[in-house]
C-alpha positions as CSV (number, residue, x, y, z in Angstrom):
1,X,16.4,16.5,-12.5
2,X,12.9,16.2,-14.1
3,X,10.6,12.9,-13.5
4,X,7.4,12.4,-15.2
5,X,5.4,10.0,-12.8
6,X,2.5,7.8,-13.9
7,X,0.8,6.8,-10.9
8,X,-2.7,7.6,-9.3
9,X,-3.6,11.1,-7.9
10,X,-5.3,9.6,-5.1
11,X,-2.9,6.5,-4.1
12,X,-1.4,7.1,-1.1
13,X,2.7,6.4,-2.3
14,X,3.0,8.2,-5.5
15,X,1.6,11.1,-4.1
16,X,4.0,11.3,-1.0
17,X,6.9,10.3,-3.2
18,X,5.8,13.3,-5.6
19,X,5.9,15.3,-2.4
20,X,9.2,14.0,-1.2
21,X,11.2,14.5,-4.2
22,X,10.1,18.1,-4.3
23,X,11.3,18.5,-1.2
24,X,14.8,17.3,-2.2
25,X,15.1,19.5,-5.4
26,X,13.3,17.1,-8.2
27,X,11.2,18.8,-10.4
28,X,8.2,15.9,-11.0
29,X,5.1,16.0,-13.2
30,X,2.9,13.5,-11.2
31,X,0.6,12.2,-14.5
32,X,-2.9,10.5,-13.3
33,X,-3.4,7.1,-15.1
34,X,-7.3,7.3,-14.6
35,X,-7.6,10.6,-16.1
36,X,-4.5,11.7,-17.5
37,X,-4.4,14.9,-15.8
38,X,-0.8,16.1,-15.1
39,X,-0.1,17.4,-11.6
40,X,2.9,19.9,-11.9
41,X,3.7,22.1,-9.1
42,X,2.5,25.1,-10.4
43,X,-1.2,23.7,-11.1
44,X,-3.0,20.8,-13.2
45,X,-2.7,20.9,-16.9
46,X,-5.3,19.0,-18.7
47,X,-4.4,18.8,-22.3
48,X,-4.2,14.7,-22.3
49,X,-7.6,14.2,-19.8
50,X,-9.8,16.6,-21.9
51,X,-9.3,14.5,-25.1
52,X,-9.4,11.2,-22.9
53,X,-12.7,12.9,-22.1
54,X,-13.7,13.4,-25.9
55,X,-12.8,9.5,-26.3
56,X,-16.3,8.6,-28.2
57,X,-15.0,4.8,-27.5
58,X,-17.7,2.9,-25.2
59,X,-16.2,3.0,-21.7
60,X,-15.0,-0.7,-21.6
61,X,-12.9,0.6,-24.4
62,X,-11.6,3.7,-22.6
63,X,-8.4,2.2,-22.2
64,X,-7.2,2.2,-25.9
65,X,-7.9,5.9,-25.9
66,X,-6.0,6.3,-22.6
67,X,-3.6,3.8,-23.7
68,X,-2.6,5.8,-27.5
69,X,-2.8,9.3,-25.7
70,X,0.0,8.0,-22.8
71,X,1.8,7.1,-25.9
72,X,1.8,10.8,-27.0
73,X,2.4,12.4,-24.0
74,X,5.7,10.1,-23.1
75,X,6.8,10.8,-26.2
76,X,6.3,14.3,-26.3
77,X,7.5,14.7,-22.6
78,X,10.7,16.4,-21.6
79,X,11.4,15.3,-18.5
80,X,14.8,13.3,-17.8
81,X,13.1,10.1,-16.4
82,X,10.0,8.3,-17.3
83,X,8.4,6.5,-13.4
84,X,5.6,4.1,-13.6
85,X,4.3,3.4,-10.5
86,X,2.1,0.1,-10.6
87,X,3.2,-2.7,-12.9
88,X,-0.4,-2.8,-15.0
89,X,0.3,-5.8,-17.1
90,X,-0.8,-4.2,-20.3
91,X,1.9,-1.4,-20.1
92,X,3.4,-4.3,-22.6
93,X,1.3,-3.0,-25.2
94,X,3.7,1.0,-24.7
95,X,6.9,-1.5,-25.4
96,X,7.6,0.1,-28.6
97,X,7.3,3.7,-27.4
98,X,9.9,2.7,-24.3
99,X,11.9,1.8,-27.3
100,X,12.1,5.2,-29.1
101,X,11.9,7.4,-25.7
102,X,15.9,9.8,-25.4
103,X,15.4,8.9,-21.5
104,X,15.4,5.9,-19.5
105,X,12.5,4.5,-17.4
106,X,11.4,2.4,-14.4
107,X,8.5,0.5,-12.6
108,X,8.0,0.3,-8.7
109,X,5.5,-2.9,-8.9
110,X,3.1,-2.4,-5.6
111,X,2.1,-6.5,-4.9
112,X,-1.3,-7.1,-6.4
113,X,-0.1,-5.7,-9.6
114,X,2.3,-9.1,-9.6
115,X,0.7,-11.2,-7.4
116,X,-3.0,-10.7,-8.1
117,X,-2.4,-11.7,-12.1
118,X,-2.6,-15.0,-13.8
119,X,-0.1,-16.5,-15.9
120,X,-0.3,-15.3,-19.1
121,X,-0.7,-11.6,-17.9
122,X,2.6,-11.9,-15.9
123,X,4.8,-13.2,-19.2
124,X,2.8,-9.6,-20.6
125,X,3.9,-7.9,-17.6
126,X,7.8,-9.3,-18.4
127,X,7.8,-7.8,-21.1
128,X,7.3,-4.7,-20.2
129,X,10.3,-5.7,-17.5
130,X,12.7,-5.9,-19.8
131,X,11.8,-2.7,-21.6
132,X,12.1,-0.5,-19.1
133,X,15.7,0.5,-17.3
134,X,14.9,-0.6,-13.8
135,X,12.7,-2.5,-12.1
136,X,12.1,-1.9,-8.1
137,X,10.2,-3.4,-5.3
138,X,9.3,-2.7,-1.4
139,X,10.5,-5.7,-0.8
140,X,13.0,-7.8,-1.4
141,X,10.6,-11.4,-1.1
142,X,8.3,-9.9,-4.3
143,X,12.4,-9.1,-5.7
144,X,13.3,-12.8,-6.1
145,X,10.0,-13.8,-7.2
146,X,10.2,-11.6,-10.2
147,X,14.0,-13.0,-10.7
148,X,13.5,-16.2,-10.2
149,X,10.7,-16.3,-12.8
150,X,12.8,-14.6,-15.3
151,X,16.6,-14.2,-14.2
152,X,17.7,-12.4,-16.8
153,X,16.0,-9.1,-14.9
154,X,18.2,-9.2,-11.7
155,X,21.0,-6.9,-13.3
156,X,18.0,-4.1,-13.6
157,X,16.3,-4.9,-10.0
158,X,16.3,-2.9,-6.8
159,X,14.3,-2.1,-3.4
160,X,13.2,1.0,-3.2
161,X,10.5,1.2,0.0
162,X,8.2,4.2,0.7
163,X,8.4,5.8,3.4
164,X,5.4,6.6,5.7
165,X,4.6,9.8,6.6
166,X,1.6,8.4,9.4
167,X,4.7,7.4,11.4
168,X,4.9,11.2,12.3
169,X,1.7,11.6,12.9
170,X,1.9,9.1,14.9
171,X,4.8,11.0,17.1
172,X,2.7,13.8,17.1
173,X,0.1,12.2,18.9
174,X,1.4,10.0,21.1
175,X,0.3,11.5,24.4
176,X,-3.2,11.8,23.2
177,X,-5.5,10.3,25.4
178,X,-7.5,7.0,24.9
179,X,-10.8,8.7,25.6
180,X,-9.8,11.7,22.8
181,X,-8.8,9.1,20.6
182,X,-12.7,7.1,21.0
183,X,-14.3,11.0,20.3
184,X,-12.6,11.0,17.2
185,X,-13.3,7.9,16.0
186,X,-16.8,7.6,17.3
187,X,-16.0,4.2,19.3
188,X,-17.5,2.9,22.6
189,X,-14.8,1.5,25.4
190,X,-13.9,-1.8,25.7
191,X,-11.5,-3.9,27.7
192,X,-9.8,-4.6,24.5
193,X,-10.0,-2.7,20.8
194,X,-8.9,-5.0,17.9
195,X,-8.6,-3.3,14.0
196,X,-9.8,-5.7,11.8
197,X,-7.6,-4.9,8.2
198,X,-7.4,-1.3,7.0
199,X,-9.8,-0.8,4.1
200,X,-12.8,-1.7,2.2
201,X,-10.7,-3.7,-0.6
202,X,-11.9,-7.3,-0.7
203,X,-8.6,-8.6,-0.6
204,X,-8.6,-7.6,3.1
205,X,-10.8,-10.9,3.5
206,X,-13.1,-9.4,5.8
207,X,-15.6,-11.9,5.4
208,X,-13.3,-14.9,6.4
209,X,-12.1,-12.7,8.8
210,X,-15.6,-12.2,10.3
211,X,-16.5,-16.2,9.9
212,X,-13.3,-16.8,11.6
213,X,-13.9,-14.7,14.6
214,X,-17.8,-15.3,15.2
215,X,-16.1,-18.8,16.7
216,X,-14.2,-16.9,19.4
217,X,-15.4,-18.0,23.1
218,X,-18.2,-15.6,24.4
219,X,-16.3,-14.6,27.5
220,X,-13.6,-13.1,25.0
221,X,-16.4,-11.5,22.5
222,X,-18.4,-9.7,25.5
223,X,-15.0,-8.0,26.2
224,X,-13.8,-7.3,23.0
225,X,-14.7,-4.2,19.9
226,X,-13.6,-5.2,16.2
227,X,-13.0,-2.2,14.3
228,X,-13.3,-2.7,10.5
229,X,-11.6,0.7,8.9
230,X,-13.3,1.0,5.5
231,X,-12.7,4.4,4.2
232,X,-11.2,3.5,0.9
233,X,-11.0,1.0,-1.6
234,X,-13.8,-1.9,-2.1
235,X,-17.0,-1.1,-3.4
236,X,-20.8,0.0,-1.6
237,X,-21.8,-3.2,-2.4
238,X,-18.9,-4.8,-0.5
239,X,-19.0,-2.8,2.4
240,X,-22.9,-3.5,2.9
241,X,-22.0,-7.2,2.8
242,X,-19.2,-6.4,4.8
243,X,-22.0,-5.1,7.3
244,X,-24.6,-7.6,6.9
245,X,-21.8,-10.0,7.8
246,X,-21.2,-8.5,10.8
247,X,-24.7,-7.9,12.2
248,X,-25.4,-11.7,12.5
249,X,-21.7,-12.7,13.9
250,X,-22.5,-11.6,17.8
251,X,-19.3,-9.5,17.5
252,X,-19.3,-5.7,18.9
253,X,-18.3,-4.0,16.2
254,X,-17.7,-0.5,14.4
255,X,-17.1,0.2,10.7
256,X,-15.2,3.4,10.0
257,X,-16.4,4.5,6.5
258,X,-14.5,8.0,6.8
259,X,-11.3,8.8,5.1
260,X,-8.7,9.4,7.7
261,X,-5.9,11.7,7.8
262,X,-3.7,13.5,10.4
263,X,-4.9,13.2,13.9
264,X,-7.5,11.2,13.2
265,X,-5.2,8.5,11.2
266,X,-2.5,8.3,14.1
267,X,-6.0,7.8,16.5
268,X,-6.6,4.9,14.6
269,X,-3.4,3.7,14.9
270,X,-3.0,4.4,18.7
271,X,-6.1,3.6,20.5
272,X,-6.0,-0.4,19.2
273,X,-4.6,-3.2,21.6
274,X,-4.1,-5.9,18.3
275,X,-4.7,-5.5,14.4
276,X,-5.1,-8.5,12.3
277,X,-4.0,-8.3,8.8
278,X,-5.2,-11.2,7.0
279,X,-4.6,-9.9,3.3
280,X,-4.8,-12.1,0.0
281,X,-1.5,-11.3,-1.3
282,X,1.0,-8.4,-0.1
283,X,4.1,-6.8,-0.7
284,X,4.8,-4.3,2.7
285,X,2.1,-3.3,4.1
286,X,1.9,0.4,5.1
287,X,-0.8,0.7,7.2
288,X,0.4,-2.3,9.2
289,X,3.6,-1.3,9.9
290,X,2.1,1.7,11.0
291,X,0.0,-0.6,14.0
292,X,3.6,-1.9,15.0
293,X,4.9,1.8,14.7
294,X,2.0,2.7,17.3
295,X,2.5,-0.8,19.9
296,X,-0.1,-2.4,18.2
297,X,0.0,-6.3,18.7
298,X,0.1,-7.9,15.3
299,X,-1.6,-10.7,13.8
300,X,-0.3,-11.4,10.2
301,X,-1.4,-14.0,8.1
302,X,1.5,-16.8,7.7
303,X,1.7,-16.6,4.3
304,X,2.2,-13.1,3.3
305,X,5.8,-12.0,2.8
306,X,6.9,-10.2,6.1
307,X,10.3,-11.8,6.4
308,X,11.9,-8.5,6.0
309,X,10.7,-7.2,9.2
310,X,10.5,-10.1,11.0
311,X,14.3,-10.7,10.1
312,X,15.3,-7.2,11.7
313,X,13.3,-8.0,14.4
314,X,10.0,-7.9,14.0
315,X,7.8,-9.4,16.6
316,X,3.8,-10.8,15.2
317,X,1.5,-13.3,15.5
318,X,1.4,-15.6,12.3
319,X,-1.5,-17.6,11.8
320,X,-1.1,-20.3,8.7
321,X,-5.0,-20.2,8.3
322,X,-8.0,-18.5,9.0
323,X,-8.9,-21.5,11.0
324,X,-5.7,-20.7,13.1
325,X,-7.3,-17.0,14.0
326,X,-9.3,-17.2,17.0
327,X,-6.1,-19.2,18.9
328,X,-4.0,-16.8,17.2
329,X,-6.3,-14.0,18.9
330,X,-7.2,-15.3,22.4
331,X,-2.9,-15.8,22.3
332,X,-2.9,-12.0,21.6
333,X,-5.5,-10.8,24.3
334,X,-3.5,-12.8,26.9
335,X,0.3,-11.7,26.3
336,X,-0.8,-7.8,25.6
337,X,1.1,-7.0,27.9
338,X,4.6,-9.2,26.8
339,X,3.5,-7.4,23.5
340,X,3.9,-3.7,24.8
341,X,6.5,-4.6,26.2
342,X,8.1,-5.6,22.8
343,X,6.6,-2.6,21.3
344,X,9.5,-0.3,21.5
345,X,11.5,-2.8,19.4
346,X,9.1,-2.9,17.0
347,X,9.0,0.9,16.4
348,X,12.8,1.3,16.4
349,X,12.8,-1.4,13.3
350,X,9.8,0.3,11.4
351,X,11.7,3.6,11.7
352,X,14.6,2.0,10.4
353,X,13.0,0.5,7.4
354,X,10.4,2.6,6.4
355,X,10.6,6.3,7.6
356,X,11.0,8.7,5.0
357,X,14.3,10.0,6.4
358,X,15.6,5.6,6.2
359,X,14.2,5.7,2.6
360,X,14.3,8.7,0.5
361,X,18.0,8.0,0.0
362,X,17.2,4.9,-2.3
363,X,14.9,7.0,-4.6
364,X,17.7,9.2,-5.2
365,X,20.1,6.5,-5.7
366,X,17.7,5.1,-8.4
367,X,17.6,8.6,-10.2
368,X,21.3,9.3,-9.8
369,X,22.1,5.9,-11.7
370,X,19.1,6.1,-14.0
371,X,20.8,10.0,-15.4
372,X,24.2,8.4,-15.8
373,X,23.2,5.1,-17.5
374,X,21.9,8.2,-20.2
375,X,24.7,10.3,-20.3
């Protein structure tokens, strides 16, 4: 089966779900929204970004050029399935050309591509819904959002999750040793190591997170490292804030600006006592389910929507406000050891929800209906 992919060469998910299907006998042409470049197995074909390049159009008005050549290339693909990976809310605007495509389609919407728009984008973004053949989710909260504002897509939606390959990393590692794990990441001991979000985005709230904690007691400060992982995402501008917020809060503190794979990502996921996710909006957090894959204690913001994993068993901190952080925190430091305790629980749920061998099936589940809802 043949699956052209719009998604983002250097997002995390559509390139391991490239790699996945691969592995199971999909043929998939991974297309780059940014540049347009096609990522086939056998190489990088370029026909679409070189005349994206050519585009005389100012660069705020890049997209209309990237917009008319995705138009061309869906309609001149010949793969068996058309996979956009991110709901962008003017895909609307390719409506007609989902019309006249010979082969179905489908959206995985991320999170922030549904929660981070506004009204009047998201009626835009139904429409491009209902023009496409399926509609799936990593979770099944962000699911009945989407149906309840518009019912009339439930016959279409499905969960699909991504699976995370960290979590064998994370195996791989496990009897690496704390001090190791500080070389690698360049960190100083401490009685207790706390990761502070995952990347540089601003939607991690670091800077409420950072007001928030400054009011901790000093006796739990002095004891304490904050470890704000910033390798990707955000903006230099942000980070520096980021930093200059950080230098006057009386916190010890690191920020990781590196872009972490392998040994070095299941480090950062190993060595920490708590991580506090405090995100804007969310849909099912990777990286955080990696901290629970690893024993990590959990602090998750109250209103994001986790009640996936904490219905199959999930144990976390939830804090209703950023007010509610520094109890939620000094609650943490003082039951770490309850929480390790619980730790093998969490893993065994993670595994269950979100390893690739607990996932993959779905994806080919999706395919296999999508093929014989065409023939």
């Amino acid at each position: 089966m043949k699956i052209v992919l719009i998604g983002n060469h250097k997002g995390v998910f559509p390139t391991e779900i490239t790699r996945k299907l691969r592995e199971r006998g999909f043929e998939v042409s991974h297309v780059d929204f940014v540049t347009l470049a096609i990522e086939r197995e056998g190489g990088t074909e370029r026909t679409y970004a070189d005349a994206l390049q050519r585009s005389r159009l100012p660069a705020r008005l890049k997209s209309l050029s990237r917009l008319r050549l995705l138009r061309l290339l869906l309609l001149r693909a010949g793969e068996d399935i058309v996979h956009f990976h991110f709901a962008r809310w003017f895909y609307f605007l390719l409506v007609p050309t989902l019309q006249r495509l010979p082969r179905p389609s489908a959206v995985t919407v991320y999170g922030s591509d549904y929660y981070r728009i506004g009204p009047l984008r998201r009626r835009l973004q139904r429409r491009f819904f209902r023009s496409v053949n399926a509609v799936t989710f990593t979770n099944e909260a962000t699911l009945a959002a989407v149906i309840e504002a518009d019912p009339g897509l439930e016959a279409k939606c499905s969960v699909t999750r991504f699976g995370l390959t960290p979590l064998e990393a994370i195996d791989r590692y496990r009897g690496m040793s704390a001090e190791r794990m500080r070389d690698l990441l360049g960190l100083p001991t401490f009685p207790v190591t706390v990761c502070c979000g995952y990347n540089a985005n601003p939607g991690q709230q670091h800077l409420a997170m950072i007001d928030a904690l400054r009011r901790l007691p000093d006796a739990l400060k002095v004891k304490t490292l904050f470890v704000f992982p910033m390798g990707y995402g955000g903006t230099e501008g942000y980070v520096e804030e980021v930093k200059g917020a950080l230098r006057g809060s009386g916190l010890a503190y690191r920020v990781l600006e590196e872009f972490m794979q392998g040994e070095k990502i299941a480090a950062l996921r190993l060595l920490p006592d708590i991580m506090i996710n405090m995100l804007v909006t969310d849909q099912f957090s990777g990286s955080m389910q990696e901290h629970l894959y690893a024993g990590n204690c959990v602090i998750a913001g109250g209103w994001l929507p986790y009640e996936t994993l904490e219905s199959n068993g999930v144990r976390m901190l939830r804090p209703g406000t950023f007010e509610e952080l520094p109890e939620a925190l000094a609650t943490a430091v003082k039951t770490l050891q309850a929480c390790r305790e619980s730790a093998p629980g969490n893993e065994s749920a993670v595994a269950a929800l979100s390893s690739w061998s607990a996932t993959i099936g779905a994806w080919e589940a999706l395919y296999n209906r999508l093929a014989e809802a065409k023939a």
